[in-house]
C-alpha positions as YAML, in Angstrom:
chain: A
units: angstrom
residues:
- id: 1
  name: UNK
  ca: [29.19, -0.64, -8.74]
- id: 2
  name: UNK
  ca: [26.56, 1.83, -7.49]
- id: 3
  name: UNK
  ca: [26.17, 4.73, -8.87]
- id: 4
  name: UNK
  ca: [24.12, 7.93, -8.40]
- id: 5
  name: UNK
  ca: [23.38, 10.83, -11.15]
- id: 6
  name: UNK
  ca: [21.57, 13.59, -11.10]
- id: 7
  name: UNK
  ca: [20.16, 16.35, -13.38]
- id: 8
  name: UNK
  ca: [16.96, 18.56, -14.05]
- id: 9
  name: UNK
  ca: [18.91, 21.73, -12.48]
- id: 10
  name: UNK
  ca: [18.85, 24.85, -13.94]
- id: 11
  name: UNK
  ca: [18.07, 28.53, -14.12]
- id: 12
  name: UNK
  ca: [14.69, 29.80, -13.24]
- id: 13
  name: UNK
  ca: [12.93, 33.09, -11.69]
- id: 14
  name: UNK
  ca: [11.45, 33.20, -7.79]
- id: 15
  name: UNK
  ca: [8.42, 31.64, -7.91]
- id: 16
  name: UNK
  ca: [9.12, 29.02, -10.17]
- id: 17
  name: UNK
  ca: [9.54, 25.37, -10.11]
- id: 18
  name: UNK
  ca: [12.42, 22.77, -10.90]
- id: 19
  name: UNK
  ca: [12.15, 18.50, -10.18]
- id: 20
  name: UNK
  ca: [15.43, 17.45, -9.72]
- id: 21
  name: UNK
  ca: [16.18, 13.88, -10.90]
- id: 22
  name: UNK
  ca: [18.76, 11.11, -9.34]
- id: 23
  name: UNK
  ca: [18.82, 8.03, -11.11]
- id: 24
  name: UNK
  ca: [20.32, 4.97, -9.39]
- id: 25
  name: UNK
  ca: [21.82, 1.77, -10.10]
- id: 26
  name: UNK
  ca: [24.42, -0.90, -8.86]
- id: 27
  name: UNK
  ca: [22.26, -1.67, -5.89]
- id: 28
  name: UNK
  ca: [18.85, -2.71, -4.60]
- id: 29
  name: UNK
  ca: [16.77, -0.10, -3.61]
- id: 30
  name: UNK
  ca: [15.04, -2.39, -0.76]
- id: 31
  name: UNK
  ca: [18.37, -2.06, 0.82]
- id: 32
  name: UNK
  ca: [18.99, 1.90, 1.07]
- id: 33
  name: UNK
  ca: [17.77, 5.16, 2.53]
- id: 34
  name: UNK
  ca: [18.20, 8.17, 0.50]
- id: 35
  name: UNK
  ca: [18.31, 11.95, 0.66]
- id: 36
  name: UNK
  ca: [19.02, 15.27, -0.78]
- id: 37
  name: UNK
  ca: [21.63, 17.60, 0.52]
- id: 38
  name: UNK
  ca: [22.48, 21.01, -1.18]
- id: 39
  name: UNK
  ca: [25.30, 23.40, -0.74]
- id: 40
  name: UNK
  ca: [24.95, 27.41, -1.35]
- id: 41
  name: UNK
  ca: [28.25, 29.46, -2.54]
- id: 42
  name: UNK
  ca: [30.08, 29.67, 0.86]
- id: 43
  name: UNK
  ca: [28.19, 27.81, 2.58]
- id: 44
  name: UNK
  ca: [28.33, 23.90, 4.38]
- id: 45
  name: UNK
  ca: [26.29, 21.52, 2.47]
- id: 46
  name: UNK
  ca: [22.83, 20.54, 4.31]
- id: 47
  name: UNK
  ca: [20.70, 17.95, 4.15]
- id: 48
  name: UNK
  ca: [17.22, 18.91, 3.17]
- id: 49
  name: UNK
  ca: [15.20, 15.92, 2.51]
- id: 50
  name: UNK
  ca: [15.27, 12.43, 3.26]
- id: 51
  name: UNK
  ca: [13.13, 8.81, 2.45]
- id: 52
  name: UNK
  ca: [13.44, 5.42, 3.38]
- id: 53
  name: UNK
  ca: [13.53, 2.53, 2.23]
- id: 54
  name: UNK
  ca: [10.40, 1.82, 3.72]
- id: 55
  name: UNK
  ca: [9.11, 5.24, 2.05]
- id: 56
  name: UNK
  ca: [8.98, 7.53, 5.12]
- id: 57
  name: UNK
  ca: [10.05, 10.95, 4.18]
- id: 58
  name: UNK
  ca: [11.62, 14.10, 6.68]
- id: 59
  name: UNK
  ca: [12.24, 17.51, 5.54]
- id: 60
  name: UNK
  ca: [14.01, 20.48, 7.39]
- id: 61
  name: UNK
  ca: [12.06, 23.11, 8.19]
- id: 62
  name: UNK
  ca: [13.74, 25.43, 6.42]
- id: 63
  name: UNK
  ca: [11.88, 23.91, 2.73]
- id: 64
  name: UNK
  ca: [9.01, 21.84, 4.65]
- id: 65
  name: UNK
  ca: [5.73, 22.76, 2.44]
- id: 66
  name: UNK
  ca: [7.76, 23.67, -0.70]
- id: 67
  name: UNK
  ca: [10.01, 20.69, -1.09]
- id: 68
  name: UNK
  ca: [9.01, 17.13, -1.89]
- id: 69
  name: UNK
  ca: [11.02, 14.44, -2.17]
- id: 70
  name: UNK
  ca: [9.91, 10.69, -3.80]
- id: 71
  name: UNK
  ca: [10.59, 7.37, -5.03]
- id: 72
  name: UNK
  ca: [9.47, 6.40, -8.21]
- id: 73
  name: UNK
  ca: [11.40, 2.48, -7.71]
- id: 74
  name: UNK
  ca: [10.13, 1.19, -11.15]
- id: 75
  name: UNK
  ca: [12.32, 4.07, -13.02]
- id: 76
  name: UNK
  ca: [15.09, 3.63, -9.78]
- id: 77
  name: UNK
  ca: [14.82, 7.23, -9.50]
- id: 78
  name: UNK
  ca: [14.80, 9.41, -6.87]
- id: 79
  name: UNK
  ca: [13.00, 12.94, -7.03]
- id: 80
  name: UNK
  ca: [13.08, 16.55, -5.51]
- id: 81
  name: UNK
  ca: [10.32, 18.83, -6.57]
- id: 82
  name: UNK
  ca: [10.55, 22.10, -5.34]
- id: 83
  name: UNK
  ca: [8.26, 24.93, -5.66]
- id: 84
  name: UNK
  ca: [7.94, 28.48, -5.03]
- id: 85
  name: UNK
  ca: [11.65, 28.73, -5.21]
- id: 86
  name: UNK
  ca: [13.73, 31.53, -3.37]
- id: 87
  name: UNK
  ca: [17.14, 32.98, -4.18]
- id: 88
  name: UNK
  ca: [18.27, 31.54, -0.73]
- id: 89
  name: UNK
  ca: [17.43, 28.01, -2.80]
- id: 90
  name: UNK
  ca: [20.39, 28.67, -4.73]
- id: 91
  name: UNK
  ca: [22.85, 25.59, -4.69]
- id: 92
  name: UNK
  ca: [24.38, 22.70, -5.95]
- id: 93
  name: UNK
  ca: [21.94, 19.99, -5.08]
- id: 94
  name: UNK
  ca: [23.44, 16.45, -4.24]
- id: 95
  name: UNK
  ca: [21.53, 12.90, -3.55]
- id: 96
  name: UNK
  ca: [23.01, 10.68, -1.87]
- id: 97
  name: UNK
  ca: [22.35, 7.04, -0.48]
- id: 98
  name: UNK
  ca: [23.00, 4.75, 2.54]
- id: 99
  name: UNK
  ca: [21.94, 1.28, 3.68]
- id: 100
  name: UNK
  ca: [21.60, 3.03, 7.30]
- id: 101
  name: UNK
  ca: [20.51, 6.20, 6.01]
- id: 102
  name: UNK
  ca: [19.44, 9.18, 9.02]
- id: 103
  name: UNK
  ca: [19.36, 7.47, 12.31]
- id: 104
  name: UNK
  ca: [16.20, 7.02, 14.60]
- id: 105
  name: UNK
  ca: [17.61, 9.85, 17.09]
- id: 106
  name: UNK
  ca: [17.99, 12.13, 14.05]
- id: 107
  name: UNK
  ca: [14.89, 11.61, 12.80]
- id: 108
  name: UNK
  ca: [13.50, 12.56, 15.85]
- id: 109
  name: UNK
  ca: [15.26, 15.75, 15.56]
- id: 110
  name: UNK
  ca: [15.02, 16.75, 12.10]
- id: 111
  name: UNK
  ca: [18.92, 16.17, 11.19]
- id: 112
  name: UNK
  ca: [20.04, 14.91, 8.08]
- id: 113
  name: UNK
  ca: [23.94, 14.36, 7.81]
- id: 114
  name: UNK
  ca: [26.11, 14.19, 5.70]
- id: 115
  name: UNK
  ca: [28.22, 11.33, 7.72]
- id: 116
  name: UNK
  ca: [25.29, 9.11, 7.73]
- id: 117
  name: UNK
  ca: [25.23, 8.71, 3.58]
- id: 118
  name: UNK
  ca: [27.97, 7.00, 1.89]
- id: 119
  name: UNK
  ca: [26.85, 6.98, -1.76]
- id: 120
  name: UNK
  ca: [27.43, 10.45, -3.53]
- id: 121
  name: UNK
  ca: [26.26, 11.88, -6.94]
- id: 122
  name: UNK
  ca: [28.07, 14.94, -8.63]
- id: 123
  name: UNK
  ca: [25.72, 17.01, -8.23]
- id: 124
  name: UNK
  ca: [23.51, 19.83, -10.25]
- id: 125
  name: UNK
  ca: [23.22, 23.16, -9.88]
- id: 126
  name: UNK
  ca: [19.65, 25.35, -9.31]
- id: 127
  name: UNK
  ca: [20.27, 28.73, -9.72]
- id: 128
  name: UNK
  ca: [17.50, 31.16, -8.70]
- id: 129
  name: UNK
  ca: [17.18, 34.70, -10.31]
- id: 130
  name: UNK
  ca: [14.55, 37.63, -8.72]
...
């Protein structure tokens, strides 16, 4: 069955750094797209980042520059680093995975949804402190 878990969340000051982890398993990664989504206290959850299978990678421009988002297929695990964070960064941060993954038309556009990603983790929490 696959299966998707993240961690490497935490507490840290503006300015600062986190790499969020998602490790995988229960399915080839040749065969799915992945992304990051994150929701804030209130707030929908967004998609921020996105790869494919193919290793193509789209950010929002909301994080493009700070946020990068990578493969590492050996360790089947996905990664989020994210630097210079900002309180507005605070949020549960979710990865999530799709044989279909963000559609050509939404690439196009910079759209990362959540309908188009099946495969959910639980989630972990970066919590950013000025």
């Amino acid at each position: 069955q696959a299966q998707l878990v993240e961690s490497g969340g935490g507490s840290v000051q503006v300015g600062g750094s986190l790499r969020l982890s998602c490790g995988f398993s229960g399915y080839s990664l040749a065969d799915y797209a992945m992304a990051w989504f994150r929701q804030a206290p209130g707030k929908e959850r967004e998609g921020v980042a996105a790869i494919t299978n193919g290793g193509s990678t789209l950010y929002v421009d909301s994080v493009k520059g700070r946020f990068t988002i990578s493969l590492d297929n050996a360790k089947k695990t996905l990664y989020l680093l994210i630097n210079n964070l900002k309180p507005e960064d605070t949020a549960m941060y979710y990865c999530a995975a799709d044989s279909e993954g963000v559609s050509p038309g939404d690439w196009a556009l910079k759209l990362i949804k959540e309908k188009d990603f099946r495969l959910w983790g639980q989630g972990t929490q970066v919590t950013v402190s000025s």
